[in-house]
N, C-alpha and C positions, 0 to 999 in steps of 0.2 A: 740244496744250495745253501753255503753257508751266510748267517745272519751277521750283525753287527751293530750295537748299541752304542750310540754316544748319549751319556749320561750329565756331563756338564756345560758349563763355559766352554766355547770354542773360538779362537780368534784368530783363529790361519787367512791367511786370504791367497790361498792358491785355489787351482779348483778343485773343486769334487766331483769323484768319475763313479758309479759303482756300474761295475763290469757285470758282476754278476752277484745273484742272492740278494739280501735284504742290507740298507743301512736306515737303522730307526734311530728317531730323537728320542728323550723322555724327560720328564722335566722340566726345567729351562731351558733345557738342551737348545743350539741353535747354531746352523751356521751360515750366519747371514753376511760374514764379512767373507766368504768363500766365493770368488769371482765368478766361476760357472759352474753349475750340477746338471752333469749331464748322468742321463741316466741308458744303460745297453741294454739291448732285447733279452728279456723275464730276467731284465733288475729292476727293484725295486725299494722305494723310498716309500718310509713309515713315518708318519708323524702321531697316529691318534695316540701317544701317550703323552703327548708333549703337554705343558700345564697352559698353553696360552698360544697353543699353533705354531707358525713358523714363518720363515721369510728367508729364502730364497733368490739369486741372480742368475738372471740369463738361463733358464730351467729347458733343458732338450730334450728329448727320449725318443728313442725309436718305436716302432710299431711294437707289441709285446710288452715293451717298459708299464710300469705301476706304481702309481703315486696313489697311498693310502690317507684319507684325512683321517677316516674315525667322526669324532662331532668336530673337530679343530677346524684353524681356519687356516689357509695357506695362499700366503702373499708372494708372487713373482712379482720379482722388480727386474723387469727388464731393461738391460743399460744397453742392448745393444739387440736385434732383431732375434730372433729364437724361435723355434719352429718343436711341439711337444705333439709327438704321434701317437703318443701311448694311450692308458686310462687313470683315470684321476675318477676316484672312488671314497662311499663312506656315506655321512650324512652333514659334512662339514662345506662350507665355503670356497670360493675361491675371489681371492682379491687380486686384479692387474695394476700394477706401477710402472713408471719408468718412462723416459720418454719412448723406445724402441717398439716393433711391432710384437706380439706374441702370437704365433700360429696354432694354435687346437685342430687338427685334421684329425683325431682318432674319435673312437665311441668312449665316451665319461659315461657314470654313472652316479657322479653324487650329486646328493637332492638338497643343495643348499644355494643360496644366492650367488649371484657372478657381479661381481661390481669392479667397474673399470674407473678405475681413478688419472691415468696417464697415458699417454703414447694410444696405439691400437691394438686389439682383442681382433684376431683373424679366424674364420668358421665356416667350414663351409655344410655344416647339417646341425639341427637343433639339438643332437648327439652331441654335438662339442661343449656345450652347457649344460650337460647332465641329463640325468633322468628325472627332477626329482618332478613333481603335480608343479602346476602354477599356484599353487596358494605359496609354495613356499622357496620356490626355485626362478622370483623373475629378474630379469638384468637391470641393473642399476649402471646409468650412466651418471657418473661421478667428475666428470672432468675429461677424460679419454674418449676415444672413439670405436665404434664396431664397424671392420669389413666383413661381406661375408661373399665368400666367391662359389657359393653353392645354389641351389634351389631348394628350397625345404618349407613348411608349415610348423608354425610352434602356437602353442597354446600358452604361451608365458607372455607376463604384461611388462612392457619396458617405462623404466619411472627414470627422471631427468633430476640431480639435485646438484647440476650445474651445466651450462650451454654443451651440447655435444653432438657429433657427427656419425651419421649411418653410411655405411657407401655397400652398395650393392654391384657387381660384377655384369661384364654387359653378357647379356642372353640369359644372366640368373635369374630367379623370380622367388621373395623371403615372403611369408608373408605371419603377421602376429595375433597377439590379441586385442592387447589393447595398449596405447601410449600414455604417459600422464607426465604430462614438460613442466605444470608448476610457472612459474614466473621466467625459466628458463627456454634458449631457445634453441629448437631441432632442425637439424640439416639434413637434407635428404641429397647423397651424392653418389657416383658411379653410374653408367649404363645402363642397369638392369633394375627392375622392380622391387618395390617395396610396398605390400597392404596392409593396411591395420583393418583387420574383419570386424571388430566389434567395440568399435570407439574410444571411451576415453574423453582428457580434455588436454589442451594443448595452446598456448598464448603467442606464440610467434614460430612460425615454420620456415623454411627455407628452402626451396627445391634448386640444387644448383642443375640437376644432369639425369637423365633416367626417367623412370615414372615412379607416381607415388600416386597411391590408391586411398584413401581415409573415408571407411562408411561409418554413419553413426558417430564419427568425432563431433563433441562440443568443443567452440573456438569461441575465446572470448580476449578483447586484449582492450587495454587501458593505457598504450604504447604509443612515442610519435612515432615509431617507424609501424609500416604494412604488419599485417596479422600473418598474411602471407605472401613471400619475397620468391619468387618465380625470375630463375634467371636463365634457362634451359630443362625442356623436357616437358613429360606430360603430367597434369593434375588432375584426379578425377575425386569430387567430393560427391556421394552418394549420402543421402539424408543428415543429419543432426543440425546443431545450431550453428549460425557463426555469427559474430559481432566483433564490430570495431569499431573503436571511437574514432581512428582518423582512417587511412586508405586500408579497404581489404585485400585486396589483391594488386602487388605493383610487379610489373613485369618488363626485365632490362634484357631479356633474350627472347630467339624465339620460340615460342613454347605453344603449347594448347591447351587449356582449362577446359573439362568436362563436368558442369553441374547437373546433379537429380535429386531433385526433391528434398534440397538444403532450407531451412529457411534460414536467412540472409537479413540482415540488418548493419548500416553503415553509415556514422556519419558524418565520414569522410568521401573520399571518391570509392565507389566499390568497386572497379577495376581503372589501372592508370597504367600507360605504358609510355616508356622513354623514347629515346632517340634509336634510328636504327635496327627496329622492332619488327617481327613476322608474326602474331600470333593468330588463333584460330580460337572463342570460346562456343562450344555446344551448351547446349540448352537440351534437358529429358525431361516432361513431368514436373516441370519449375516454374516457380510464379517469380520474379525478380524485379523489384523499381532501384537495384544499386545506381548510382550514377557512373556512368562512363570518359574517361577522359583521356582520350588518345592525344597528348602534345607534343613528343615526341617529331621530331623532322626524320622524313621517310618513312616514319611508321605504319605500319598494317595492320588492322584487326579484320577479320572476317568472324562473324557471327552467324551459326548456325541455331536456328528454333527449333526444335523438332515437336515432336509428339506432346498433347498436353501442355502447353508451354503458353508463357502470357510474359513478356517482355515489357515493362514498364518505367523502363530507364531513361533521366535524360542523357540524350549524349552531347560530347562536345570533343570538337578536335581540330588541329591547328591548321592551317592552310597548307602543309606540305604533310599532312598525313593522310591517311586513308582508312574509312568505315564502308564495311560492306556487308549488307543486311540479307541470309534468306530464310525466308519463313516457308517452312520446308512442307506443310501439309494442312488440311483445313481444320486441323486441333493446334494451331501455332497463331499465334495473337502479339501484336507491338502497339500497344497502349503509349501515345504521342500524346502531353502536355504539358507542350512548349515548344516556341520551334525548334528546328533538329536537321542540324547539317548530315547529310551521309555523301559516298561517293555512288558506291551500286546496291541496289535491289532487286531480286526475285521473290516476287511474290506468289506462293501457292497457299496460302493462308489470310489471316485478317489485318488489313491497317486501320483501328481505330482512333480516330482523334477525340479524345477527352472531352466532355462538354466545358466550356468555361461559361461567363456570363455573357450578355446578351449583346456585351461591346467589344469580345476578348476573342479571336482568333486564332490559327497557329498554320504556320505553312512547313510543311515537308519539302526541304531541299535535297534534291540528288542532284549529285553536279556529272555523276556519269550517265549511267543505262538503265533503263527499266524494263525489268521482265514479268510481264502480268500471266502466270501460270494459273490461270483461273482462279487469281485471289477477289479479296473483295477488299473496297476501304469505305472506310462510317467517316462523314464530313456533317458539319455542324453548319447548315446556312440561313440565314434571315433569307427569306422569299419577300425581297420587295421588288423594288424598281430594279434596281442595279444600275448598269451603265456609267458612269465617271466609277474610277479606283475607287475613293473612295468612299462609294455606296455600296460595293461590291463585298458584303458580310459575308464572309463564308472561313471556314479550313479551306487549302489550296493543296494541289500535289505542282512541284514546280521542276520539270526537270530538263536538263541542259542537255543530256546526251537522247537517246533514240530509242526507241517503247518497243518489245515485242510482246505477240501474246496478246492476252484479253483479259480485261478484271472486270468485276461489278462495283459500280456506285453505289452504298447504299446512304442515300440526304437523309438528316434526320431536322426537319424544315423548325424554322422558327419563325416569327412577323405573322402579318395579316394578310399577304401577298398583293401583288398590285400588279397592274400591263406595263411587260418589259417594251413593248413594241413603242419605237420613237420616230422611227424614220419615216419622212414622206413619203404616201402612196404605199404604207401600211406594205414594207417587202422590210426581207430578213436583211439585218444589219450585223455587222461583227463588234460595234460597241455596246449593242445591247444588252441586257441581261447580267449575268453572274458568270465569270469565269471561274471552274472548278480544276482545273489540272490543265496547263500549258506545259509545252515541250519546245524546246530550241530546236533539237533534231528532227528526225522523222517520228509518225505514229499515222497508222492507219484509222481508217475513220473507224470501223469497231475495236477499237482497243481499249477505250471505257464507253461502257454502256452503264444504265440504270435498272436497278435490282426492277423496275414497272415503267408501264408505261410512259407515267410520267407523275411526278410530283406536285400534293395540293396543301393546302393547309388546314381542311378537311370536306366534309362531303358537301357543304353548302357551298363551297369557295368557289366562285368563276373564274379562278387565274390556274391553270394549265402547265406548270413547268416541265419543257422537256430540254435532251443532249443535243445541241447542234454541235457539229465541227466544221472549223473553218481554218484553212491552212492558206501558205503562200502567202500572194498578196491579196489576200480576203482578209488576212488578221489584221485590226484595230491595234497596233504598237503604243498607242495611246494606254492602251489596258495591260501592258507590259508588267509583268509580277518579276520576273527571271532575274532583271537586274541591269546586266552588261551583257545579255545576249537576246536578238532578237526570237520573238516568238514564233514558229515554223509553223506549229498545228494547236490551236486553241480551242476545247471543248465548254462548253456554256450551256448555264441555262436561260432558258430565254421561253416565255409564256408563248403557248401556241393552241391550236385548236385543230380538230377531222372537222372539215364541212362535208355539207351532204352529200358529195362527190366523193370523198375520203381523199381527200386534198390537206394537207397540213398549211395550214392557215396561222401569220403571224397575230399576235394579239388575243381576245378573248372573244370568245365568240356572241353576235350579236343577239343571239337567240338561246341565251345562255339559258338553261333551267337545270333543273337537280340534278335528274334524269343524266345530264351529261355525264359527272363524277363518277360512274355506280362502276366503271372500269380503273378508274385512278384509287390512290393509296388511301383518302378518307383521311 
């Protein structure tokens, strides 16, 4: 096939077509004012003699076409969308301009850098950005953006030295090595997936659509806006650091966040979600105290705990939103210190309330349902008297809708204990005592029990506290925790005794000696 050298100045600005054989630069050679170079199947375009590369508009080629760099660098300035099937070869560069899309669908082989400065870079295999190793071949987002309508694994690191946009294709799946955004911020957009395998660090993210995967990313930001901006799709952070000085995660669509074994620091809100809102966050292998703020009207979080997991968040959320807690198995833990509105709970794991001091309490409000799948909850109560509110020390579970299931109390007792019993003629009262968990709705009388028999304040103690429940009109409204709704079924402690009949006897028993304890908690 015959060749063809252009050796000078060139100022035409029509296009250039090569049909067929070779047309090379050399020199200064250049024909950058030449509207469009299109190039036809085994034509090909030589630059590597050129003395400072080339620049190019609107670059086309059919499958077979060849674009020669050499070590040079070759700039498309795409003024208008363009689509290059061919191969782009050598050990030189490639730089994208222009507002327009540029399409790469063939196999490249040169091993130099891809830096998109303008418009969008199109690809659908890690082959349309050459061949070369990642030390020397990784993309540079410069101002432009990459779609990529393929599924593919690249081992090249993507570096940000100005805000720009990923969009991955739905059913695609990209996934890289590693990210480095710099002070700049990444968008993750389109349908289909995008993973970064082996971290990086990155100061402001954006997930508008799709999933995004980031293991081992460090996230650090010193930003008023969110660190990470979640407006549809799903977020899965698998180990590294993240920090942010004000919110970590703000969330204006509906989306899912998936953490494991992140450590988390914020402090601002660590997740906040707006008006309008569906989301779901799992929990794997996570310890997390981020703060929660659902204010949003209409909004919905559901929170899943799973495996390994210690929740130690306060939450908070506005009266037309909704929190819904499940602690999924007995390695899942919700560390409460402070109180903490929610709507639903299922509990197959541990509700721990925080010790505070000796005058500082905290109640769990569920204003929906509760499901006690064999969880347990730890309450902090002074064993005194009890009976009037407030004498009645203790953490509370307080809930307004209807219990199923069964959990364990475990008291972690405080005070010197004393006889709950007040009533004349020595019978059970529903004022007496400590109320630990009232419900508006229904709850069967075993639906909290106590981890023992019954709780003391140790092996000498003669005061006895065990679970009674009392529902209907047995409940004491006087002893009302709920609020604005009356109390249906009220579990209490309330000091009792076995007489020698094995009769549960209110009060303490008269013939109290050591002996008695040697079955209770000690």
């Amino acid at each position: 096939a015959a060749s063809f050298t252009l050796a000078g100045q060139n100022n035409y600005t029509g296009d250039t077509t090569v049909s067929a054989g070779k047309l090379s630069l050399s020199g200064e050679s250049n024909i950058e004012k030449s509207g469009n170079v299109r190039l036809n199947r085994d034509a090909a375009l030589d630059i590597s003699a050129t003395t400072n590369g080339a620049m190019v508009n609107n670059l086309t080629g059919d499958e077979g076409s060849h674009v020669v760099l050499g070590d040079r660098l070759l700039t498309v300035n795409s003024l208008a969308d363009s689509v290059f099937s061919g191969e782009i070869s050598g050990n030189g560069s490639l730089i994208k301009k222009g507002q327009g899309d540029m399409t790469l669908d063939g196999i490249n082989s040169y091993q130099g850098i891809t830096r998109i400065d303008q418009g969008n870079l199109r690809i659908n295999s890690d082959q349309s950005l050459g061949g070369g190793n990642k030390n020397n071949s990784d993309l540079i987002m410069n101002g432009g953006g990459l779609k990529i309508f393929g599924s593919f694994a690249s081992d090249r690191d993507v570096y940000f030295n100005a805000d720009g946009e990923i969009s991955v294709d739905k059913d695609m799946s990209s996934s890289w090595n590693k990210i480095h955004t710099g002070d700049y911020k990444f968008t993750k957009s389109g349908e289909g997936e995008l993973i970064v395998r082996n971290g990086g660090d990155a100061s402001e993210i954006s997930l508008m659509n799709g999933a995004l995967t980031l293991i081992n990313l460090n996230m650090n930001s010193e930003k008023q806006d969110a660190l990470l901006n979640v407006n549809n799709g799903v977020l899965n952070i698998i180990g590294g650091d993240v920090s942010a000085k004000n919110d970590l995660i703000h969330i204006t669509g509906d989306s899912t966040i998936n953490l494991e074994n992140v450590s988390i620091k914020s402090s601002g809100n660590g997740m906040r979600l707006s008006d309008n809102v569906q989301s779901t966050l799992s929990l794997r292998n996570q310890y997390t105290d981020m703060p929660i703020l659902v204010e949003g009207k209409n909004s919905i979080l559901n929170i899943n705990a799973g495996d390994n997991t210690t929740l130690a968040s306060n939450m908070h959320k506005s009266d037309e939103s909704t929190i819904n807690l499940n602690l999924m198995n007995n390695s899942s833990n919700w560390v409460i210190s402070q109180r903490t509105d929610v709507d639903n709970v299922r509990n197959s794991g541990n509700i721990i309330f925080s010790p505070l001091n000796k005058s500082e309490f905290n109640n769990l409000n569920i204003k929906g349902d509760y499901n006690g799948g064999n969880g347990t909850i730890t309450l902090n109560t002074v064993l005194n008297k009890g009976g009037d509110k407030d004498q009645q020390l203790s953490d509370k579970v307080l809930i307004k809708g209807n219990v199923t299931g069964e959990t364990v109390l475990k008291v972690v007792p405080q005070g010197n204990g004393d006889n709950t019993a007040s009533a004349p003629g020595n019978i059970f009262s529903s004022r007496d005592g400590i109320s630990l968990v009232q419900v508006g709705g229904d709850a069967a009388d075993n639906a909290f029990k106590l981890d023992r028999e019954y709780i003391s304040t140790g092996t000498k103690s003669p005061y006895q506290y065990r679970l009674f429940t009392y529902r209907g009109g047995q409940v004491d409204q006087q002893s009302n925790f709920l609020g604005d709704k009356p109390v249906n079924v009220d579990f209490r402690l309330q000091t009792a005794y076995l007489d020698s009949s094995g009769n549960v006897v209110p009060g303490v028993d008269p013939d109290y000696n050591n002996s008695n304890n040697e079955n209770g908690n000690g």
